[in-house]
Phi, psi and omega in degrees: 000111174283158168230131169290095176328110184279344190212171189279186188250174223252002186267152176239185200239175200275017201237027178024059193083353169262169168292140203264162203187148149267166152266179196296313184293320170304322226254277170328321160275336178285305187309332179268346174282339158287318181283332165294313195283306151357286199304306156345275165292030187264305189311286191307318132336321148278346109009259212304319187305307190293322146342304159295313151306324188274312185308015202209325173243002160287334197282293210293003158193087177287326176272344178318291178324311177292313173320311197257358174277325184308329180286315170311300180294289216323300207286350179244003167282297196318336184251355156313000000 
């Protein structure tokens, strides 16, 4: 059983019926507010990126990870 829509749906867009679009000015504030947010954030986002990155391949293989942490103590209480 198919069902049809009987009536158009009832939501509008920020753009009321018109095409939507920015202006230059708009276009000019977004832009500073990205280069702006950027700037913010640039160390601790890279930071954060490479954190994530090592957790992501560190993740994809825990035991492997465990096995060589395991070795690591091993091999420095002995030489300890």
């Amino acid at each position: 059983m198919t069902h049809t829509p009987t009536s158009p749906p009832t939501w509008d867009t920020a753009s009321l019926g018109r095409p939507a679009g920015a202006s230059a000015l708009e276009h000019s504030a977004l832009s500073a507010h990205l280069s702006d947010c950027g700037a913010r954030r640039g160390r601790l986002r890279d930071l954060r990126s490479g954190a994530d990155g090592l957790r992501q391949v560190l993740s994809a293989r825990v035991v492997s990870t465990a096995l060589v942490l395991t070795l690591l103590l091993g091999a420095m209480w002995l030489l300890s």
